[in-house]
C-alpha positions in Angstrom: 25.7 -28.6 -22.2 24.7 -25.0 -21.3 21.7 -23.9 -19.5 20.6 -20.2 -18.7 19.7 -20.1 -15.3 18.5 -16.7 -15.0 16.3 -15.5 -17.8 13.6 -12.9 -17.4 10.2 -12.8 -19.6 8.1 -10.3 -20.2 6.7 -10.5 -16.9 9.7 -9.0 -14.8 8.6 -5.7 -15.7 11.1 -2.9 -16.7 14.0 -5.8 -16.7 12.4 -8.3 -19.5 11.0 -8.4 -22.8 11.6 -12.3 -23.9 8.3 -13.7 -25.1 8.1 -17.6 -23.8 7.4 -18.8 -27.0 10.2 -17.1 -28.9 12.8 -17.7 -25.7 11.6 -21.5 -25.8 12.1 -21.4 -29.8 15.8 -20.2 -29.2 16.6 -22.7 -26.8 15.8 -25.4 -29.0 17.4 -24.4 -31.7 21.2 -23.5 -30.1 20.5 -27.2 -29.4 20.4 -27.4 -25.3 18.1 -29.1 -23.5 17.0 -27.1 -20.3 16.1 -23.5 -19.8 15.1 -21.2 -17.1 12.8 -18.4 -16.5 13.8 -16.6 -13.1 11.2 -13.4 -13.4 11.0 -10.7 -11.0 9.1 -12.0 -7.6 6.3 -13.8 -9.6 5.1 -16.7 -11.1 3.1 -15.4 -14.1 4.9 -17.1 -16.6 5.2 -20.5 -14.9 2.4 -22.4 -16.9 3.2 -21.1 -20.6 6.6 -21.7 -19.8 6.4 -25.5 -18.6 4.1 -26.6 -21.2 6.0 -24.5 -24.0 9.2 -26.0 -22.6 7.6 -29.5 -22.8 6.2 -29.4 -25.9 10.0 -28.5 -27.3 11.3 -31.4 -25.6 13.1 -29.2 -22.9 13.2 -29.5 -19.2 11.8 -26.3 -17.8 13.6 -25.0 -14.4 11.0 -22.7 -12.5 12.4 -20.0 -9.9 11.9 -16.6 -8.7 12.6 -14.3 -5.8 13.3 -10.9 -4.1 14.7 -11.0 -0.6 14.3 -8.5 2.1 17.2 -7.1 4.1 15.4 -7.4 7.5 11.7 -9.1 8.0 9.6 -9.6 5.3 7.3 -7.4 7.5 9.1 -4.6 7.8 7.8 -1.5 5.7 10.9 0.9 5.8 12.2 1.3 2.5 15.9 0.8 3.7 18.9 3.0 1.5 20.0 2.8 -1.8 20.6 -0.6 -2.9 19.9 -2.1 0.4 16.0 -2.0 0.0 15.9 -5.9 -1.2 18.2 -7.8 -2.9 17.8 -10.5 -5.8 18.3 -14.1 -5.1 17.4 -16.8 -8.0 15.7 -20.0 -6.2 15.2 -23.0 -8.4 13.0 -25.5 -8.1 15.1 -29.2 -7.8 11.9 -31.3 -8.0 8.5 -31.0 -7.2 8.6 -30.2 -3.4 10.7 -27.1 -4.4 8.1 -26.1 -7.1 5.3 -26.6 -4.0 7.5 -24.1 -2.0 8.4 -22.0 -4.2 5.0 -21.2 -4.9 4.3 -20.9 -1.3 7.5 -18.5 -1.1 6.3 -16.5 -4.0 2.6 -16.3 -2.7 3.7 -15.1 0.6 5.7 -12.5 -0.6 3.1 -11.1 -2.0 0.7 -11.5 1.1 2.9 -10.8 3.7 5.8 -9.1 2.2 4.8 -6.7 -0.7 6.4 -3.6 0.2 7.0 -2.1 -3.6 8.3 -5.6 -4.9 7.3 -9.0 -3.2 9.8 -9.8 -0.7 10.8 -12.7 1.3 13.1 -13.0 4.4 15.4 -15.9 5.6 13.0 -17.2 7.9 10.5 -17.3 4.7 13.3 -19.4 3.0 14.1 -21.2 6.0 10.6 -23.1 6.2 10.3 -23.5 2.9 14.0 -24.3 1.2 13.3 -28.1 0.5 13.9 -28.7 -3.2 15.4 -25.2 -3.8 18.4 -24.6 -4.8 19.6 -20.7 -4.4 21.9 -18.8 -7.2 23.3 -15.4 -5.4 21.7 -13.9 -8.8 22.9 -10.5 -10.3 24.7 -7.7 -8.5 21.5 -6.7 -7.5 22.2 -9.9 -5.1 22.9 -9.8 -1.6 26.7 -11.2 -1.9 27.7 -9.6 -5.1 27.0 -5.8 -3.4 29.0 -6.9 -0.3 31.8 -8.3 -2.7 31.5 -5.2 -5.0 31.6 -3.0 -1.8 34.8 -4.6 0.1 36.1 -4.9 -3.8 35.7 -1.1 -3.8 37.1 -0.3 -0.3 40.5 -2.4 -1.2 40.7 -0.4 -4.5 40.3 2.8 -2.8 43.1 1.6 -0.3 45.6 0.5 -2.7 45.1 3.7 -5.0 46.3 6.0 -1.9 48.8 3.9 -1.6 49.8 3.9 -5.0 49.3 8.0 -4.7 51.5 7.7 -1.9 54.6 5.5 -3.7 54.2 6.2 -6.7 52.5 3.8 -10.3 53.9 0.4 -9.9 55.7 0.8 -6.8 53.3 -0.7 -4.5 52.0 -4.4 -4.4 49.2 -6.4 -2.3 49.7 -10.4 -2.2 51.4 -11.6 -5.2 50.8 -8.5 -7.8 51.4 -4.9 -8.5 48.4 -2.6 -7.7 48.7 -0.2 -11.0 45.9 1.8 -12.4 45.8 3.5 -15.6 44.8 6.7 -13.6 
């Protein structure tokens, strides 16, 4: 049994183009019997989605969610990458769907700053019945694991400058690049 956990629709803008209908029509026919839509910061889709899902037998899994890197509140823009980060929250049960719509609303009133945004203290208050995927790279742990990733690599390669390809070994393997 496979479910996709993070699917976006038409209404994550600039990052989705699955129509409900036609995403709801593949599902059933590969056979499985739950699906996701996890769109950008909203809700839109929610309704179509649940009822299209039902209607195909599936079990629909709501979520959404952009995360701030400080307070919800705050209206810097942050650098690069930093400015938010991606975090998938699924809704367990009923409760969740309840505060997941309360999460979603709020970003929106409280934290719109280019993209609804939440903070921890958002998703503090209202985590009953979620359940959080880290999401993308455009998550919060997947940049700090692609940045320490990329700090070890740059380590090992002036090392491997230093001693020579294949001479030089971290753990239990050989550090080689092809460059």
């Amino acid at each position: 049994a496979f479910t996709h956990l993070h699917v976006h629709t038409e209404y994550s803008l600039l990052d989705g183009s699955n129509k409900i209908k036609e995403y709801v029509a593949v599902v059933k026919e590969l056979g499985m019997d739950s699906a996701a839509i996890t769109d950008h910061g909203v809700m839109y889709g929610i309704i179509d989605f649940y009822r299209a899902a039902r209607a195909a037998g599936i079990n629909p899994i709501r979520a959404a969610s952009y995360v701030a890197p400080g307070s919800r509140f705050d209206r810097e823009i942050g650098s690069g990458d930093d400015r938010y980060y991606h975090l998938v929250l699924l809704a367990e049960n009923n409760k969740g769907y309840q505060n997941l719509m309360k999460i979603v609303s709020k970003s929106f009133k409280e934290g719109f700053y280019y993209k609804p945004r939440v903070d921890l203290e958002l998703l503090q208050e209202y985590h009953e019945g979620l359940i959080a995927l880290s999401a993308c790279l455009a998550g919060e742990v997947a940049r700090f694991i692609n940045r320490v990733f990329m700090r070890m690599l740059e380590a090992a390669l002036r090392y491997q400058d230093i001693f020579g390809k294949g001479n030089v070994f971290s753990w239990s393997f050989r550090i080689t690049h092809p460059g």
